[in-house]
MARZA-81321 format. One record per residue (C-alpha): x, y, z; residue in three letters. Coordinates in steps of 0.001 Angstrom, whole numbers, padded with zeros to 6 digits, always signed. Each point is the difference from the previous one (the first is absolute). Layout:
REM residues N
XYZala
...
REM end
This chain:
REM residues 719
-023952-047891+016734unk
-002060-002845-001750unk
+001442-003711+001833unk
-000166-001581-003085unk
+002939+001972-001298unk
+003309+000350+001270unk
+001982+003830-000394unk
+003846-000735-001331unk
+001427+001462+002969unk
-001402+000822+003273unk
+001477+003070+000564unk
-001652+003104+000938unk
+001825+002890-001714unk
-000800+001449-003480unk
+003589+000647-000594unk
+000748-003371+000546unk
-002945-001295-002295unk
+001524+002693-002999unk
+002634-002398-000330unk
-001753-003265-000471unk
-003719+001495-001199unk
-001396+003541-000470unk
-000656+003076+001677unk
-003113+000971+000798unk
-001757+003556-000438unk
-003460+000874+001027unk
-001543+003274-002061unk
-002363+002335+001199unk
-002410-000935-002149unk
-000104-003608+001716unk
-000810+001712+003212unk
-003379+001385-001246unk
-000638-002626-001804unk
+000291-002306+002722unk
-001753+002019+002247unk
-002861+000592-002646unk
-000111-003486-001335unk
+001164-002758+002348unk
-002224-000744+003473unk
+002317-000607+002722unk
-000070-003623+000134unk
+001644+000168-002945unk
+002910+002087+000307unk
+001746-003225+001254unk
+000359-001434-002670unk
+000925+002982-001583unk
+003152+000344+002347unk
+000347-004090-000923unk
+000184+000907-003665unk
+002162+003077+000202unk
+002366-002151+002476unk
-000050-002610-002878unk
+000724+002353-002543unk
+003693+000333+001448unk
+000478-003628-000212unk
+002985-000835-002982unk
-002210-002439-000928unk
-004055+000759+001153unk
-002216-002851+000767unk
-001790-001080-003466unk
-003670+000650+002192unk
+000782+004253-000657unk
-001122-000775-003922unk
+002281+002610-000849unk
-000462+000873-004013unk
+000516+003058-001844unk
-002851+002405-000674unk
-000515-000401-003739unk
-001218+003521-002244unk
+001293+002651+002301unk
+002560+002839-000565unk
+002171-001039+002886unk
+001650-003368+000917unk
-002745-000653+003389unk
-000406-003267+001285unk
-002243-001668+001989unk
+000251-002630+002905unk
-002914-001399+002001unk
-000964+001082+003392unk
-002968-002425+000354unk
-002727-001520-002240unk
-001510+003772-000347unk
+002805+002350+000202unk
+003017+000962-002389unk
+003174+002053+000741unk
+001929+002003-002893unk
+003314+000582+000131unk
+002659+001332-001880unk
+003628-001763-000317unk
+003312+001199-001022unk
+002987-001637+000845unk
-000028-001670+003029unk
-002877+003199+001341unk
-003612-001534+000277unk
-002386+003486+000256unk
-003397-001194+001690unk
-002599+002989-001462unk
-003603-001287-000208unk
-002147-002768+001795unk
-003174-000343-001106unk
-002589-002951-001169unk
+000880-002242-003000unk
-001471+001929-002455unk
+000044+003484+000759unk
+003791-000549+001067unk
+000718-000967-003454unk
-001901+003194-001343unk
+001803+002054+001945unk
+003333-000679-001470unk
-000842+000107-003386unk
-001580+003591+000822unk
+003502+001141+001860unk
+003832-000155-000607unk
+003217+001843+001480unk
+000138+003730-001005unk
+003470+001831+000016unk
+000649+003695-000291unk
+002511+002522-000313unk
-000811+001254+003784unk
+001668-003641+001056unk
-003206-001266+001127unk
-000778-003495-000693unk
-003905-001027+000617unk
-002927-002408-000742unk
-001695+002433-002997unk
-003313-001261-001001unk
-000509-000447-003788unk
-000933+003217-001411unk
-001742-001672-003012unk
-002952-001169+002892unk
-000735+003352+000331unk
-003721+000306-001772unk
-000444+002325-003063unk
-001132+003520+000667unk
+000085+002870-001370unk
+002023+002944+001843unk
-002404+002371+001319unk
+000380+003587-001708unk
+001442+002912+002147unk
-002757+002051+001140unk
+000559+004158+000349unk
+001563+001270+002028unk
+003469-001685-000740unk
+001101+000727+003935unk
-002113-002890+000936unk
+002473-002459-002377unk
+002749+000657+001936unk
+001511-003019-002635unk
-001391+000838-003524unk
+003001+002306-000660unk
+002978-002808+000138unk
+000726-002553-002834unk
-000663-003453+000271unk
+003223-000591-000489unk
+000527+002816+002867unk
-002101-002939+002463unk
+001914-003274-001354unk
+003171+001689+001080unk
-001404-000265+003311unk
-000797-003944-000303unk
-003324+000299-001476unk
-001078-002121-002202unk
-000723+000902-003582unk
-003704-001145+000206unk
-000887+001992+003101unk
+001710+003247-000919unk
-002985+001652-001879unk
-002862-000855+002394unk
+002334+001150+002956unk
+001253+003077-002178unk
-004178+001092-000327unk
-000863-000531+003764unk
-001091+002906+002159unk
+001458+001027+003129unk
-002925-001037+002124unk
+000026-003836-001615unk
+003474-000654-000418unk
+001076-001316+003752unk
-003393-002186-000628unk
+001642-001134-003437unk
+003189-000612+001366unk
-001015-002336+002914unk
-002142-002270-001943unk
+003368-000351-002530unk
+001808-000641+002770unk
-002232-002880+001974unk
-000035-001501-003349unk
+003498-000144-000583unk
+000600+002132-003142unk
+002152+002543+001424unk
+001916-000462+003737unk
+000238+002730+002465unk
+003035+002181-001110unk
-001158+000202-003379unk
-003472+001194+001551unk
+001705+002371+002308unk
+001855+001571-002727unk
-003054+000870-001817unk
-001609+001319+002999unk
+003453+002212+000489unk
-000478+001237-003833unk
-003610+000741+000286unk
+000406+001794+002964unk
+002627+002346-001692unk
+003350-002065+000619unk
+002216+001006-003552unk
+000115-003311-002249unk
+004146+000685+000396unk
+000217-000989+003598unk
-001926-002863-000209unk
+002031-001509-002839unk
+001864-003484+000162unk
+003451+000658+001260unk
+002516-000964-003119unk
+001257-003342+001214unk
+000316-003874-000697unk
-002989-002387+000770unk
+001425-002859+001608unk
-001213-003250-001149unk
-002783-002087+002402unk
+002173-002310+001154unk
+002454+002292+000760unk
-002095+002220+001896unk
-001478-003386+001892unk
+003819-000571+000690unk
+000402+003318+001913unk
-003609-000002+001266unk
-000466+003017-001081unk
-003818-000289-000793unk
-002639+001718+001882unk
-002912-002337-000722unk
+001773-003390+000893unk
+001523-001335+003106unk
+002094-002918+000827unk
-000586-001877+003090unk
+003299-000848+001750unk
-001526-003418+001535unk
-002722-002075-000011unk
-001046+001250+003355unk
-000250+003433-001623unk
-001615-001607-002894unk
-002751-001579+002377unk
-000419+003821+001613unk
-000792+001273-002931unk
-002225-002278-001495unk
-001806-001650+002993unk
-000885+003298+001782unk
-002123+003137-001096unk
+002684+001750-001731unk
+000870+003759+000842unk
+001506+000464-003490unk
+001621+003499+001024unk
+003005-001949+001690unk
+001741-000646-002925unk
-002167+001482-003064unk
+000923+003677+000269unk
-000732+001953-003011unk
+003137+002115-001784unk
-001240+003030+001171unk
-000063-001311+003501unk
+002720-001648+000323unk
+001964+003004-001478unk
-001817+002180+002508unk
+000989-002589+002949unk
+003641-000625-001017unk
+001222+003144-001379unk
+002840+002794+001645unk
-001418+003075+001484unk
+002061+003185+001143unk
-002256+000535+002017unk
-003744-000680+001230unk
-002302-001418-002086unk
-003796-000230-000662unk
-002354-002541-001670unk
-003511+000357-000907unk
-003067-001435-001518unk
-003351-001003+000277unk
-001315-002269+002101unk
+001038-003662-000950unk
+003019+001211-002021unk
+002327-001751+002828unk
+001430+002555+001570unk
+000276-001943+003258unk
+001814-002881-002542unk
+002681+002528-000706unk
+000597+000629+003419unk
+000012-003757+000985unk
+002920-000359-002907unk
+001326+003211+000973unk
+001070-000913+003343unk
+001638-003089-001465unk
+001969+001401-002428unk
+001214+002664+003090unk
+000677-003142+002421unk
+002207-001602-003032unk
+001452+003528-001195unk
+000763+001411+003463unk
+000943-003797+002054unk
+000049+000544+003559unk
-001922+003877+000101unk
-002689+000621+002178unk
-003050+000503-002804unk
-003385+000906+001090unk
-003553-000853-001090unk
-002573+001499+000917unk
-003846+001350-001146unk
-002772+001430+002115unk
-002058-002546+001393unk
+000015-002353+002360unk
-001892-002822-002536unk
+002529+001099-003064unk
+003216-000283+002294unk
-000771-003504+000863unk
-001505-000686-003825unk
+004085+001141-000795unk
+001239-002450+002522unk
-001921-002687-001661unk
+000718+000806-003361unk
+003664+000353+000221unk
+000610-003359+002293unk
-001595-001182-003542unk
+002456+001446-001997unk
+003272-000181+001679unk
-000549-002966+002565unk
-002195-000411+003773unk
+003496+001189+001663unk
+000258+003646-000935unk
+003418+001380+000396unk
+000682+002012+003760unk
+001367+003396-001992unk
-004192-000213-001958unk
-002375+002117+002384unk
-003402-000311-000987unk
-002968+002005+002051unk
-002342+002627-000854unk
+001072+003667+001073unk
-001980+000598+003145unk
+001138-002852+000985unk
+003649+000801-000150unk
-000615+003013+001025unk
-001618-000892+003417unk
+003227-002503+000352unk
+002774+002411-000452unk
-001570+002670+001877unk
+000196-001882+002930unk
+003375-000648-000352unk
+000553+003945+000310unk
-000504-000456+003540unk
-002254+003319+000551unk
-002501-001153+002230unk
-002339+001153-002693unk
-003109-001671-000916unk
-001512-000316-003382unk
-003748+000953+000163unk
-002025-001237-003147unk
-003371+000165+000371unk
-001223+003758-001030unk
-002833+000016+003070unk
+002064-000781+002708unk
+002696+002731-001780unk
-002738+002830+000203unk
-000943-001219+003287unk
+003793-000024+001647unk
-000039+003808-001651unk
-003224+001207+001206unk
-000579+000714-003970unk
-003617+001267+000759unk
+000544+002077+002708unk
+003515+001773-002148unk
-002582+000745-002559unk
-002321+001229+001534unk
+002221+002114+001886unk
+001937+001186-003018unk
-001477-000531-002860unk
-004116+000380+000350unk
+000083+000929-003582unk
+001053-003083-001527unk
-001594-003412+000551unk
+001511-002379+001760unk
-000016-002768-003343unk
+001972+002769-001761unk
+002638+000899+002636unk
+000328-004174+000316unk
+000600-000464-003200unk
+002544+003253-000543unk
+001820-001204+002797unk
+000048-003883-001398unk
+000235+001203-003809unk
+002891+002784+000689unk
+001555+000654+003723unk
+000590-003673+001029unk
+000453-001249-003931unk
+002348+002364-000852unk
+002086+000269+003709unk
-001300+003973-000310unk
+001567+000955+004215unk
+000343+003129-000358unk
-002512+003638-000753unk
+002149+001360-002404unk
+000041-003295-001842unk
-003430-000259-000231unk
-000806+003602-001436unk
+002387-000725-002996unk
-001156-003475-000869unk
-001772-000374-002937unk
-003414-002140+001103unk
+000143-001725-003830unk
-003510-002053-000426unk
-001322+001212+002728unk
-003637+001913-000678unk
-000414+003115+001209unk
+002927+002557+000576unk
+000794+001450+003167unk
+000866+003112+001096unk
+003067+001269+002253unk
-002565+001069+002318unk
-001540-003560-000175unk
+003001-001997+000299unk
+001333+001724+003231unk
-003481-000768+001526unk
+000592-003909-001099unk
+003475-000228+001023unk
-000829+001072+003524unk
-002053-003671+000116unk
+002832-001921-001813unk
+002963+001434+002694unk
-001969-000782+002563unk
-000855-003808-001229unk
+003238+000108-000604unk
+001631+000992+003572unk
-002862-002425+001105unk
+001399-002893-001570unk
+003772+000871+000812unk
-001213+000145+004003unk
-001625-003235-000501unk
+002960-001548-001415unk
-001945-001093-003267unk
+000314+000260-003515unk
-002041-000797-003155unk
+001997-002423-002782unk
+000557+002641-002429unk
+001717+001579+002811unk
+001800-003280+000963unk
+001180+000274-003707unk
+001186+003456-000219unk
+001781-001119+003224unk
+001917-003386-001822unk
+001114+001623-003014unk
+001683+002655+002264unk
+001825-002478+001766unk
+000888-001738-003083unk
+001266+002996-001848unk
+002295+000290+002586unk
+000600-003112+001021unk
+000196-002100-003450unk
-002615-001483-001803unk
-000823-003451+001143unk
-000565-001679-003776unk
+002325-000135-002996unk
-003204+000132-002256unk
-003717+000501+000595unk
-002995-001644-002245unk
-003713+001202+000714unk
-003124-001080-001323unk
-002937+002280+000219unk
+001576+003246+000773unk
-003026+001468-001593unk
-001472-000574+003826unk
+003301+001913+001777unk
-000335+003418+000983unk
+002774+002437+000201unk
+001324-000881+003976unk
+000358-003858-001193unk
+001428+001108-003682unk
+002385+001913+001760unk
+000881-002568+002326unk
+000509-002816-003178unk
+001995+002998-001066unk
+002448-000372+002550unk
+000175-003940+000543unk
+002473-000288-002977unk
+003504+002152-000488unk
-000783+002474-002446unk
+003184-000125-001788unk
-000689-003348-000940unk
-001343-001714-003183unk
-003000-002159+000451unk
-000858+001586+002952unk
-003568+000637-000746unk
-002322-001834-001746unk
-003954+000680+000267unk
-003207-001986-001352unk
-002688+002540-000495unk
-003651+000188-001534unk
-002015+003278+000764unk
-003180-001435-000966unk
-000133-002029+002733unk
+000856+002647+002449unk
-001876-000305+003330unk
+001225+000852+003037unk
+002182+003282-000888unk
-000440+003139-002301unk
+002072+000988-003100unk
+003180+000558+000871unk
+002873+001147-002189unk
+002967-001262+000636unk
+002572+002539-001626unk
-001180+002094+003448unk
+001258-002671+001900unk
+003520+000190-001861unk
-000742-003722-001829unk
+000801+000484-003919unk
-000840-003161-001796unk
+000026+002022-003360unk
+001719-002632-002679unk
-000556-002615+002469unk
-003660-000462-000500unk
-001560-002814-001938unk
-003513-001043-000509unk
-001246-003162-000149unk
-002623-000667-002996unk
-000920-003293+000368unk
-003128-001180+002384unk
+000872-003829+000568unk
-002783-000592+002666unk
-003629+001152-000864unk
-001871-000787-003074unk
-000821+003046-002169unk
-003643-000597+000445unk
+001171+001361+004493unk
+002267+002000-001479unk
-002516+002118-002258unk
-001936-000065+003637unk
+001915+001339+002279unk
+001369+002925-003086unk
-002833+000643-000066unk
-000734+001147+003413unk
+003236+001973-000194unk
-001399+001805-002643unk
-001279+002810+001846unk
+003112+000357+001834unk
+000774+003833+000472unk
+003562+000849-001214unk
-000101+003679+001312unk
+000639-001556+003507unk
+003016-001688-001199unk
+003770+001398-000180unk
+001376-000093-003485unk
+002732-002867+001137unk
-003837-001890+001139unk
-001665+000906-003275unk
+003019-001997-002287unk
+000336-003034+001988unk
-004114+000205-000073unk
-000453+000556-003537unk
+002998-002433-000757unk
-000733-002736+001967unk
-003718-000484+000339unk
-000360-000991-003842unk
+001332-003581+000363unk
+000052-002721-002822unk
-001935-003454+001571unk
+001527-003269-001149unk
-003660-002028+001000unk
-003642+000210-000894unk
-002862-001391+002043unk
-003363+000125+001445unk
-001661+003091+000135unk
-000455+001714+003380unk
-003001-001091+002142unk
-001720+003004+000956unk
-003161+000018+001837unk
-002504+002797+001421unk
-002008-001668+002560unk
-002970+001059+002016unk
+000952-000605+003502unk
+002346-001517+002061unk
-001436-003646-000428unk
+000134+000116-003568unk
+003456+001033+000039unk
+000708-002591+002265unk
-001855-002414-002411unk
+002321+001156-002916unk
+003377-000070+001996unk
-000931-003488+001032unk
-000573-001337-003746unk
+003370+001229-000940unk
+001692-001463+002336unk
-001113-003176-001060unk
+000451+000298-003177unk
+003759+000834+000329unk
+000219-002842+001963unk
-001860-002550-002395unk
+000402+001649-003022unk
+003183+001707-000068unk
+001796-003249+002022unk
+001269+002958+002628unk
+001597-001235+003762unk
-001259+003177+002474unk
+002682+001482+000337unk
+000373+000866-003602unk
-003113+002292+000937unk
-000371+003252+002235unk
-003321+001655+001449unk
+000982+003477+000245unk
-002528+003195+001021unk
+001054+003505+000955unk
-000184-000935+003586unk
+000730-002652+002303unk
-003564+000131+001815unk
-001711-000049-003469unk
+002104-003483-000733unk
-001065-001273+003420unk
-003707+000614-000209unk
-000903-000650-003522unk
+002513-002796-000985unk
+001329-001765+003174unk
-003519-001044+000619unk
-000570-001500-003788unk
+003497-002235+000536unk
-001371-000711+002887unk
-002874-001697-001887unk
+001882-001746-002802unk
+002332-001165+002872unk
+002996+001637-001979unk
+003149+000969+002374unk
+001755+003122-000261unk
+002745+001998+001091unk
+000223+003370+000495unk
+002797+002445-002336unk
+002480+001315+002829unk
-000329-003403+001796unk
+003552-001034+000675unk
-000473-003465-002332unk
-000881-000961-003481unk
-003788-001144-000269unk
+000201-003859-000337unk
-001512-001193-004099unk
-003283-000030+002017unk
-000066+002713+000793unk
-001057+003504-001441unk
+001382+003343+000919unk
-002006+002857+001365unk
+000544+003514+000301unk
-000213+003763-000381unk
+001477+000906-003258unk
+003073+002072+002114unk
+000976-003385+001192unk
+000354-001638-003615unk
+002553+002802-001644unk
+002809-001529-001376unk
-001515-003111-000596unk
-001385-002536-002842unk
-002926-002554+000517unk
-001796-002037-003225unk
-002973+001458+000335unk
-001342+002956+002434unk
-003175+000859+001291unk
-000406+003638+000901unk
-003236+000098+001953unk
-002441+003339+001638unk
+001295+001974-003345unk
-001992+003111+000597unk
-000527+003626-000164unk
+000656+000261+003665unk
+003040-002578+000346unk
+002228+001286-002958unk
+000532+002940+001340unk
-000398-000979+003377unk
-002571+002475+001000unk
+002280+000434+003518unk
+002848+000392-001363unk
-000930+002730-002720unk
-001960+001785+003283unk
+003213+000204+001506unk
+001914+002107-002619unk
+000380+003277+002085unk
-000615+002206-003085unk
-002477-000376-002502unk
+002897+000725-002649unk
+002171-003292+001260unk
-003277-002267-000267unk
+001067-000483-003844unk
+003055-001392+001739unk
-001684-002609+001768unk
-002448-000879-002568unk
+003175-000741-002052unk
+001432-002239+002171unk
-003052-002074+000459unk
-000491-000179-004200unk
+003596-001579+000725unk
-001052-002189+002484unk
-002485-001763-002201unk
+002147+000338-002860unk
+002706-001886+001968unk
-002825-002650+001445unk
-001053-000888-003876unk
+003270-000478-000768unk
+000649-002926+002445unk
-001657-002210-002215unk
+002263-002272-002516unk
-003501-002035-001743unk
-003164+000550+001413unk
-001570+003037+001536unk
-003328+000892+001925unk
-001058+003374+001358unk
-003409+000285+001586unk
-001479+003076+001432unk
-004323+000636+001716unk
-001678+002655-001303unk
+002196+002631-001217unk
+003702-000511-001621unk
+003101+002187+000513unk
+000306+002903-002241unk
+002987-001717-000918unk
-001102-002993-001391unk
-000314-000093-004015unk
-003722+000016-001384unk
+000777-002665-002040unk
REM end
């Protein structure tokens, strides 16, 4: 607050000021543009200004005028000598929406105004009358590729597009409409939902269903009355006011999209699933999921969980953000094994949980059983039948495992073959009973027993990455909510970035999400230039390994719509280990200088840990650059960069991501494809790790380096 002005009333509530001054509402758009445009010695004064805004009567040094040739009624007040705001007022609502320099500020208004439509949505519409002059390009044979050419253009304005775009959008191909539709949408001439429901028709949604509803469009200031706009958000006080503006915003706690918030918010008879592409904030909808259970069910035990370690406490974080640092005693938030490992030893069995898979085959004798059993088979393929089938599926008895049906799993087996392999798998098995020691999927098996019969410990259930759960923990999630329960269920999932677990279909497991499914379109965190990038390294995914419930969500969910453009991947072959070392080090340094990034905006990741530790440490080392490791339990301090092997970073989001030793024998892992037991699973394996790196790529929000000696994986685009 400037001293040479004096507020009309001290107070610190906005609903107090509403009666003397104005309310104040900050749009999304004054996020990015604040982010984009302002450095952060000036977002001060932009809190000063905004502060000032509420005032009845605001101090004559804001220079507050109206914007003069524009279609909407913007002003303009002064944030320093350099910077304007725009805002928007109607009644006593004051709508902050751009921030920007003098000059471009002022060109920015005239180019944008308010845009309503007949789905209720209210949003900052850039003047189609900017757009440049072209001529539509002319449909090419064969017509299949135009998946838009045969609908009207009055067909696409019923779907909020405007008149000028319809032909040019109507002509595009298949293969360069997403492209088309981002670039619209980072320069504001469509918003999301309208892109989405293009997407939804082009992709073979009928024009009916995606139809305005037949209703009344409330007036702005009405909808401003019963905040009922996604785009805009009211602080309640100027503390919240100075959160907002004064810190690096995470815009997802109050800028949900429709389709999320319908997704997060909405009545389900039963469980639940959401999917999407990486970036399409899944994880959001289960931050605002399990607040809108806390407020629905007040008092209920709900539970949080995901499948890491790093992504359980990333929740915790994220959702003292949202609903306060004191999370409510009925909110358990941990990741499965976790919970897992705590209730079991509340059972009381005298049990212990064995993890590691060496000291599991040597508490079994595993070579010697095979040897003595089954000298046909090698031991990687009996290891990974017994981890893949017996202990994943809870298989404990013969006849069992004659009848089950070995789905994904290579080479098929004969009666004759089986018996020989169960003799091995009973006797681990009576091993591990004497021994008093069970595996976790066993542990979970176990639990959801004891809670089928005991009552399930949750009123409702929300997991993220359930992509990564095989079927002893989906079974156990299964059983941690009452059945017979709405909202008992709810599951984030993205198969794309599947890599710990196989495909898995869950109508085997008894879990019907069928007319509870929704996918999420929208990629709100990568550019499209890491997007394209890490598509196309799924691009030689290999469907026939996938269950048809694996191939939708795939097929559905990979094809996301980006709201950003930026700088083009860094790529670089290099000769040796120096010169990689070389190129990793100029990057950094750029990001740091260039790009105006703290450290731990950035993350070092390589397949493996030791690769991190003898390539990079050493170079940080050097610079005299701190770091902290991913899994460490803290949050690297701003000076410090994070390091790790890509496992460590799932479920996570850094500004820009360096993905270092990218080659032919580290994606795959040349181990862990020697390890597949049969020669038919190693297309298994080799899917997982295309997933792996498909998962690293997309950590990256801005800027993105990958960096490989000699020879690149197969996977990597030949760009």
């Amino acid at each position: 607050m400037r001293s040479a002005e004096k507020p009309p009333s001290m107070c610190r509530r906005w609903g107090e000021m509403m009666k003397i001054g104005y309310d104040i509402w900050l749009s999304e758009r004054l996020q990015y543009s604040k982010e984009k445009q302002l450095q952060r010695d000036r977002w001060e004064a932009l809190e000063q200004t905004l502060e000032q805004l509420s005032w009845e009567q605001p101090p004559n040094s804001l220079h507050i005028e109206r914007v003069q040739n524009c279609k909407e009624r913007w002003y303009s007040a002064r944030v320093d000598i350099k910077y304007r705001l725009i805002f928007y007022q109607e009644g006593n609502q004051r709508i902050a929406v751009w921030v920007d320099e003098h000059d471009p500020a002022y060109a920015w208004a005239k180019e944008h105004f308010f845009h309503k439509n007949d789905y209720g949505e209210h949003y900052i519409r850039r003047d189609p009358e900017t757009l440049p002059s072209e001529v539509p390009p002319e449909p090419e044979p064969p017509a299949e590729s135009y998946p838009l050419v045969g609908y009207d253009c009055s067909d696409l304005q019923k779907l909020d597009v405007p008149k000028e775009l319809c032909d040019h959008i109507r002509n595009l191909s298949a293969e360069a409409l997403v492209g088309a539709l981002c670039r619209l949408l980072e320069e504001g001439y469509i918003n999301s939902e309208t892109a989405e429901r293009i997407l939804a028709l082009a992709t073979g949604t009928p024009l009916k269903e995606l139809l305005p509803p037949a209703q009344l469009r409330d007036k702005f200031d009405l909808l401003l009355e019963k905040g009922n706009l996604s785009r805009f958000w009211k602080p309640k006080d100027t503390d919240e006011l100075k959160r907002a503006i004064l810190q690096p915003w995470e815009t997802w706690l109050v800028f949900l999209s429709p389709t999320q918030r319908e997704v997060a918010e909405q009545h389900y008879n039963g469980p639940a699933r959401v999917s999407g592409a990486a970036g399409t904030g899944k994880t959001v909808v289960a931050l605002h999921r399990t607040k809108h259970l806390l407020e629905r069910y007040p008092g209920s035990r709900i539970f949080l969980t995901t499948y890491t370690v790093n992504m359980a406490r990333e929740l915790e974080r994220r959702m003292k953000l949202l609903i306060g640092e004191s999370l409510p005693p009925e909110l358990y938030i941990l990741n499965l094994d976790k919970f897992v490992n705590q209730e079991f030893q509340k059972l009381r069995t005298g049990a212990t949980l064995i993890y590691r898979d060496e000291e599991l085959k040597q508490k079994t004798d595993f070579a010697q059983l095979c040897q003595t059993y089954a000298p046909r088979f090698s031991p990687d393929f009996v290891w990974s039948e017994w981890q893949w089938v017996i202990n994943a599926w809870n298989i404990q008895s013969w006849e069992a495992y004659r009848d089950f049906e070995r789905i994904g799993r290579g080479s098929k087996l004969s009666e004759e073959q089986r018996e020989q392999l169960w003799q091995v798998f009973d006797a681990m098995r009576k091993k591990l009973r004497q021994a008093m020691l069970l595996t976790p999927e066993m542990a979970c098996y176990m639990l959801a027993e004891h809670y089928r019969n005991r009552g399930a410990p949750f009123r409702c259930v929300v997991a993220d990455e359930t992509q990564d759960f095989g079927p002893a923990q989906m079974t156990l999630l299964k059983s941690l909510a009452p059945a017979d329960q709405p909202d008992n269920l709810f599951f984030c999932i993205d198969t794309a970035q599947r890599i710990y677990q196989r495909s898995l279909s869950w109508k085997r497991l008894g879990i019907e999400v069928r007319g509870r499914s929704k996918t999420l379109r929208i990629n709100y965190r990568n550019t499209l230039e890491i997007q394209e990038k890490a598509e196309k390294v799924l691009a030689g995914c290999n469907y026939s390994l996938r269950d048809e419930e694996d191939i939708e969500a795939v097929v559905r969910g990979v094809r996301a719509l980006t709201l950003l453009s930026g700088n083009k991947p860094e790529v670089r072959h290099c000769e040796n280990f120096q010169r990689e070392v070389a190129a990793l080090r100029e990057w950094l340094l750029r990001c740091q200088r260039e790009f105006n990034m703290d450290g731990n905006k950035i993350a070092i990741l390589a397949r493996t840990k030791d690769y991190i530790e003898k390539q990079v440490v050493p170079v940080l080392n050097e610079l005299g650059i701190s770091y902290c490791w991913l899994g460490d339990e803290r949050l690297a301090e701003p000076h410090e960069v994070y390091l790790g092997a890509v496992h460590s970073s799932k479920g996570l989001e850094f500004r820009a991501v360096a993905i270092v030793g990218a080659s032919r024998d580290m994606f795959p892992f040349r181990p862990a494809v020697g390890r597949a037991g049969d020669p038919e699973e190693q297309p298994l394996v080799e899917e997982q790790e295309r997933q792996l790196l498909y998962t690293a790529i997309t950590r990256a929000r801005e800027q993105l380096f990958i960096s490989w000696v000699l020879y690149p994986s197969p996977f990597l685009p030949r760009d």
